[in-house]
C-alpha positions as a printed NumPy array, in Angstrom:
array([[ -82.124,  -63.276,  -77.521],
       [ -81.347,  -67.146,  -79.153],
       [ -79.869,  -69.613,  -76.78 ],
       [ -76.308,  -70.594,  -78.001],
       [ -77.167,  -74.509,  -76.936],
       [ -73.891,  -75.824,  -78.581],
       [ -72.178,  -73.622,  -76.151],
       [ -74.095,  -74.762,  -72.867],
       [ -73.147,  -78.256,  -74.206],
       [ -69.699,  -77.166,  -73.23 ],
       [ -70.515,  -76.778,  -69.834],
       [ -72.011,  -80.219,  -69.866],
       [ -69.34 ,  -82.063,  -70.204],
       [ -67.446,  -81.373,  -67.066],
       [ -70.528,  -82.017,  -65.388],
       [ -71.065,  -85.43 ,  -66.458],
       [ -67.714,  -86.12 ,  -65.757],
       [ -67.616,  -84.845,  -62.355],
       [ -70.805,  -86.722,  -61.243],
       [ -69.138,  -89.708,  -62.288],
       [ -66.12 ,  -89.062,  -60.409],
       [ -68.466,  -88.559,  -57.127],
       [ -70.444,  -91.57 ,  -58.271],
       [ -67.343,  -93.868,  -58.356],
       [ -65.837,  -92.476,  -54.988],
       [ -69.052,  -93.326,  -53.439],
       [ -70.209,  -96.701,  -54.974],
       [ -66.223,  -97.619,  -54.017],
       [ -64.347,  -98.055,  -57.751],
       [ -62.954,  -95.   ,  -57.663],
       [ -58.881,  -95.49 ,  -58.444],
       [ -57.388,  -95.299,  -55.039],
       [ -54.131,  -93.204,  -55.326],
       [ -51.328,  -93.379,  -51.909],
       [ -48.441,  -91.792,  -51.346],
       [ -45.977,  -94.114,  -50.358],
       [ -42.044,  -95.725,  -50.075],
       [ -41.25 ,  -97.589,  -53.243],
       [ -38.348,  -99.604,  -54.572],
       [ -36.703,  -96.072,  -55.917],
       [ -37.553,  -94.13 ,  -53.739],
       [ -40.843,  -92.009,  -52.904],
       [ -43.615,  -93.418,  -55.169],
       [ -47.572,  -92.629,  -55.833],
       [ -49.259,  -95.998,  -55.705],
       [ -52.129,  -96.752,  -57.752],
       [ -54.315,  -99.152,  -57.129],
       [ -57.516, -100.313,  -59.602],
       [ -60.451, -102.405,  -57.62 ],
       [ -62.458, -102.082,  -60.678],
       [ -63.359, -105.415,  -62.634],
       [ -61.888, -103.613,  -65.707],
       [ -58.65 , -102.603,  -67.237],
       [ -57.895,  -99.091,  -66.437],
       [ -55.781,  -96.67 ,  -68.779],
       [ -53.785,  -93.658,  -66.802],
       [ -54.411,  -90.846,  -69.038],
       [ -52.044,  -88.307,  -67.2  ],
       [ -51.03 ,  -87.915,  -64.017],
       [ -51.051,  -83.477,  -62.805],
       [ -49.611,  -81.927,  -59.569],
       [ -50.497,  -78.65 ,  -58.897],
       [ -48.745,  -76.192,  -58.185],
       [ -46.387,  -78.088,  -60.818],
       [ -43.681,  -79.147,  -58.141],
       [ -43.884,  -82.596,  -58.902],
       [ -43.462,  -85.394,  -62.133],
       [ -44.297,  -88.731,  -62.402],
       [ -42.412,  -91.708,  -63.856],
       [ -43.298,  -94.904,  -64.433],
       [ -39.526,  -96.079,  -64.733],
       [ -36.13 ,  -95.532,  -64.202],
       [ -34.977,  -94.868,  -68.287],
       [ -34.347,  -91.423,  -69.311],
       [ -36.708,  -91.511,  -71.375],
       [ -39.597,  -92.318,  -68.987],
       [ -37.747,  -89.157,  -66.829],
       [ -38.049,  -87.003,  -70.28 ],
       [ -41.859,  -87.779,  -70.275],
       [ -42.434,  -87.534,  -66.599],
       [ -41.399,  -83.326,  -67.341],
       [ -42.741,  -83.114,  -70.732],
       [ -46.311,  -84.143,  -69.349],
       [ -45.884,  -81.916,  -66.236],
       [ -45.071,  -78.605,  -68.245],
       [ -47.47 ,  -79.095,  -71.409],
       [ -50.025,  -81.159,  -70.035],
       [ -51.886,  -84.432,  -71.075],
       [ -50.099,  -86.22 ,  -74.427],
       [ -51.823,  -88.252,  -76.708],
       [ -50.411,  -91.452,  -75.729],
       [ -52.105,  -93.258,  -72.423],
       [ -48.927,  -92.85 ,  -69.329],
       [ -49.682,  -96.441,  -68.05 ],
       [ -52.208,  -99.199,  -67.755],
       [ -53.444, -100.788,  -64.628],
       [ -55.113, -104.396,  -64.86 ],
       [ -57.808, -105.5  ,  -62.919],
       [ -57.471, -105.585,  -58.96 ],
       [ -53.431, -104.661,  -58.975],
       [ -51.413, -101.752,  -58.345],
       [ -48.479, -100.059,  -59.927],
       [ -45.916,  -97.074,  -58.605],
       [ -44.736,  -93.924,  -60.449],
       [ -41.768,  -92.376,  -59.147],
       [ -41.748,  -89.005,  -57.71 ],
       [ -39.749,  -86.647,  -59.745],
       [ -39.354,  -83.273,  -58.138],
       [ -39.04 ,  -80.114,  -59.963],
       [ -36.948,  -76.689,  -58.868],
       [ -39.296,  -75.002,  -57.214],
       [ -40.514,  -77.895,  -55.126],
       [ -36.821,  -77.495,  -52.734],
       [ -38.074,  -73.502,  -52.108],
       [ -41.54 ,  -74.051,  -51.498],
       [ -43.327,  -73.268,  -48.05 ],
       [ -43.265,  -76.418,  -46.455],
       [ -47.365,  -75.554,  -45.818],
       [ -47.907,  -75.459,  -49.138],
       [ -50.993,  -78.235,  -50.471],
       [ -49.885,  -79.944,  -53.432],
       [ -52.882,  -81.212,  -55.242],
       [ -52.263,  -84.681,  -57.733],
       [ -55.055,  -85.945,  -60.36 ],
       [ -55.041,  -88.657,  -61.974],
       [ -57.064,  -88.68 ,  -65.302],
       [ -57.937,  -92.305,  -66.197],
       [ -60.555,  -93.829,  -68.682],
       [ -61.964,  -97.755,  -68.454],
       [ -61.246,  -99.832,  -71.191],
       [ -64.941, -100.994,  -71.812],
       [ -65.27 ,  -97.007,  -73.432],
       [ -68.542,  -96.601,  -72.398],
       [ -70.341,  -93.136,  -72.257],
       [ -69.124,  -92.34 ,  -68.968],
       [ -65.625,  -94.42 ,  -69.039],
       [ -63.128,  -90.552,  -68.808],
       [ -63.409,  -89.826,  -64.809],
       [ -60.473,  -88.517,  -62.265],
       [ -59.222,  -89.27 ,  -58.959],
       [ -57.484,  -86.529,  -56.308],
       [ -54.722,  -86.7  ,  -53.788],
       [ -54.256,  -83.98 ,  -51.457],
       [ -50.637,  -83.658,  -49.894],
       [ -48.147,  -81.145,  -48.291],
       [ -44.411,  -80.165,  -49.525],
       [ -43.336,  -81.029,  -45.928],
       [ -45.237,  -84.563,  -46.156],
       [ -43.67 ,  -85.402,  -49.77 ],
       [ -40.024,  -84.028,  -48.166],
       [ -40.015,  -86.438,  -45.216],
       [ -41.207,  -89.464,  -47.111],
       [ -38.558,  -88.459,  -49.693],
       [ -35.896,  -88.215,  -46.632],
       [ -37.279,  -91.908,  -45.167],
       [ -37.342,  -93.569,  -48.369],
       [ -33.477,  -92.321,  -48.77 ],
       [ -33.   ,  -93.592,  -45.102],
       [ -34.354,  -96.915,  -46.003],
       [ -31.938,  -97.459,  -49.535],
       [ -29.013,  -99.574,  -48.364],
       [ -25.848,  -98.078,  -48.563],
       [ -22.727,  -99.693,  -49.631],
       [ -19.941,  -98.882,  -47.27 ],
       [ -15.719,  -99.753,  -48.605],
       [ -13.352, -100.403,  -46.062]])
């Protein structure tokens, strides 16, 4: 019986990358990813404390409930679905220097409104270093409930000022 060894090399691959991802969440330059309030609303924070430039590769909730958007055009709201419903695109979602943080938006999609409010909602981030090296692809997780994403929706709206005409 031959050994298909192009076909275990498959298999590899995920490996690698997931004993990097455990490597970098131990060793502590993992991407740290936070729910949170933003300027627009609710927002997923994410922050690089690597010395290197990091490149968001896509950004996946599932079950697919939720977008992300890096701005308020419609064309950043266009690419915040297309990348939800057909996956990772060819070009990078956003770039995060050294030591600072940016926001994505939360977009919500239709079934997020009908969902149990128990249900987990599971967010990766795909990112790669800059420096390319052998190891540079890894991922970073996010566990959070509907009912957690619905009441920092609700405070965020609470905390927009409202403009009131007499």
């Amino acid at each position: 019986m031959p050994i298909d060894w192009l076909g275990m090399a498959k298999f590899s691959q995920p490996i690698l990358r997931g004993s990097k991802s455990l490597y970098d969440r131990v060793v502590g330059k993992a991407l740290r990813i936070d729910f949170e309030i933003g300027d627009v609303g609710a927002a997923l924070r994410i922050h690089n404390p690597r010395e290197q430039t990091v490149v968001v590769e896509s950004i996946e909730a599932r079950p697919a409930v939720l977008g992300f958007s890096f701005g308020d055009s419609v064309d950043d709201m266009a690419e915040a679905i297309i990348s939800q419903r057909h996956g990772r695109s060819e070009l990078a979602r956003a770039v995060v220097p050294s030591n600072e943080s940016i926001s994505a938006s939360i977009v919500t999609f239709d079934p997020f409104h009908t969902s149990p409010a128990e249900t987990v909602i599971t967010v990766r981030v795909n990112w790669r270093s800059t420096t390319r090296g052998m190891f540079s692809r890894s991922n970073t997780t996010r566990k959070s409930s509907v009912r957690d994403i619905r009441d920092l929706r609700r405070a965020a709206e609470n905390s927009q000022p409202r403009i009131t005409i007499i």
